[in-house]
N, C-alpha and C positions, 0 to 999 in steps of 0.2 A: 813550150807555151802552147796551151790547147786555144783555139780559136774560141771566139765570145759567138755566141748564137744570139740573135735578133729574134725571138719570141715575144708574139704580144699576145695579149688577148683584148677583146674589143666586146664590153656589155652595150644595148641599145636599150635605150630607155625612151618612155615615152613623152618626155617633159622635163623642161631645165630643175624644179622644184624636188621630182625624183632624183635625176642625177646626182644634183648636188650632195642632196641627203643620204644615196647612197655612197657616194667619194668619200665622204665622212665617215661612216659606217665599216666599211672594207678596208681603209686603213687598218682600224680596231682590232675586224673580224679574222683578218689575215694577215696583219704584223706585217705590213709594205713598205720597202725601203725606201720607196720612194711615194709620191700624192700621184694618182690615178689621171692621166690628160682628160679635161673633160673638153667634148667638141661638138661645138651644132652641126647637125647633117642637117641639113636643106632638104626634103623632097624635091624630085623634078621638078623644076616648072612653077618651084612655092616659093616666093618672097615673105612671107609671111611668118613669124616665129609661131604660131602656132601651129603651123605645119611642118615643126621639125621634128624631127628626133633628137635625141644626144645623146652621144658617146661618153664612154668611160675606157680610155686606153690604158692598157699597164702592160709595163714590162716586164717579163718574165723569165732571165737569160739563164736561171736556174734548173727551168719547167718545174718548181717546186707548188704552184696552183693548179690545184686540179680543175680543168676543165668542167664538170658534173655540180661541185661546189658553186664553182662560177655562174652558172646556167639558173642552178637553184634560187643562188643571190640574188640574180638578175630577176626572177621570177618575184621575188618578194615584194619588187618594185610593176611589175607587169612589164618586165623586159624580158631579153633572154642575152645569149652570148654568141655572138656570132662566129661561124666556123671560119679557119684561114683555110 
């Protein structure tokens, strides 16, 4: 039995409205077995939702998502993909 690898990747976006739209989207675009965790990152120091970001987590245990794709996606929304 070969061990399961924990591979994520982590898109940042700039607004809960992108997120969403794109967790929607990336299902589609890339046939994901599973829905993308979407998370507010807080900035330092921010209480405020408009000063967050949010995440789009996915797992990956295949490494079958190209990172580059990913990056691109992220872009379409004014985000990008953040390196592990």
């Amino acid at each position: 039995m070969s061990p399961v690898s924990d591979v994520r990747h982590v898109l940042v976006l700039p607004d809960r409205d992108a997120a969403q739209e794109a967790a929607e989207v990336l299902g589609e675009r890339f046939a994901l077995d599973e829905e993308p965790r979407l998370v507010r990152d807080a900035l330092a120091g921010e209480d405020d939702a408009e000063d967050a970001q949010w995440l789009l987590v996915l797992r990956d245990e295949d490494g079958r998502l190209d990172p580059a794709e990913l990056d691109a996606f992220a872009g379409e929304w004014d985000g990008w993909r953040e390196e592990p």
